[in-house]
C-alpha positions in Angstrom: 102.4 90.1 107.4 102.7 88.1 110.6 101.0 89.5 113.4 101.9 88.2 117.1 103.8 84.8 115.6 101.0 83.8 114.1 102.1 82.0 111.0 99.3 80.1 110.1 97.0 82.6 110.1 99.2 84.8 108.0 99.9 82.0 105.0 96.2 81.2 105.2 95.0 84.7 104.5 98.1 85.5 101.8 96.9 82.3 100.3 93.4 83.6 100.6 94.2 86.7 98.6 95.9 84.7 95.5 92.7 82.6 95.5 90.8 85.9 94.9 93.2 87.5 92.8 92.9 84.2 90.6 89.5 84.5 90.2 89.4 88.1 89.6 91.7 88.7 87.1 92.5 85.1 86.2 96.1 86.0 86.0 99.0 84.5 88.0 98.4 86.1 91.8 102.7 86.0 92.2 103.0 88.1 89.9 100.4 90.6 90.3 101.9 90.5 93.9 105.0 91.2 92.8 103.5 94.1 90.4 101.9 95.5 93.3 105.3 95.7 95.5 107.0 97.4 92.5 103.8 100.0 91.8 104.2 101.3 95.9 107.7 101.0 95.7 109.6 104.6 97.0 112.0 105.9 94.7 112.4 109.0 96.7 112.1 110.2 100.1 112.4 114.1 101.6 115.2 114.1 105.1 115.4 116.9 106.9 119.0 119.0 106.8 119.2 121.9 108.8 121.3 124.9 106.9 121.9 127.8 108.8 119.1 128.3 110.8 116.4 126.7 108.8 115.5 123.1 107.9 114.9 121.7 104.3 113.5 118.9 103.2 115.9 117.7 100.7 114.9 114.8 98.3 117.1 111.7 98.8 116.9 108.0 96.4 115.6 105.2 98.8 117.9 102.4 99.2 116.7 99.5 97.4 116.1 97.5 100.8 114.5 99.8 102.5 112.4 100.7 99.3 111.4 96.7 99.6 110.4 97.1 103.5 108.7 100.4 103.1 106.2 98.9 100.4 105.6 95.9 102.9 105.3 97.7 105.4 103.0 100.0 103.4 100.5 97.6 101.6 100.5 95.5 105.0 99.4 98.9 107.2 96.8 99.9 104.5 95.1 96.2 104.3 94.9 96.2 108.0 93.3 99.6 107.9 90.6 98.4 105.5 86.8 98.7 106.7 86.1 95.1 105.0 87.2 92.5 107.4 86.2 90.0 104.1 88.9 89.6 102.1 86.4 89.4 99.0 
């Protein structure tokens, strides 16, 4: 969420979003946030392993930490990505 050490602006804008998500949906913003991390969480992901002369992609379970960081990393790419700079 941080970009360039720039913690202030990163609270200020997560603290933004609950604002908005409490108006919204006038539900508790932690835990829709915490909805929304398990909804884009990865259960599986595809590795390449080369048998004989070909390679396959063969389904593999995500490790539950790297299943966290992959749907931070995910929902923080995509936000960023957004044509709105408003947060509203």
């Amino acid at each position: 969420l941080m970009k360039s050490g720039k913690k202030s602006v990163a609270e200020g804008i997560l603290y933004g979003s609950f604002d908005v998500i409490q108006e919204k949906l006038n539900d508790d913003p932690l835990k829709v946030f915490k909805k929304a991390i398990e909804n884009v969480k990865p259960h599986v992901e595809v590795k390449s392993r080369r048998v004989g002369g070909a390679n396959y992609q063969v389904p593999v379970e995500v490790h539950p930490s790297r299943r966290q960081s992959l749907s931070s990393r995910w929902i923080i790419e995509f936000a960023r990505k957004r044509t709105e700079k408003s947060m509203r």
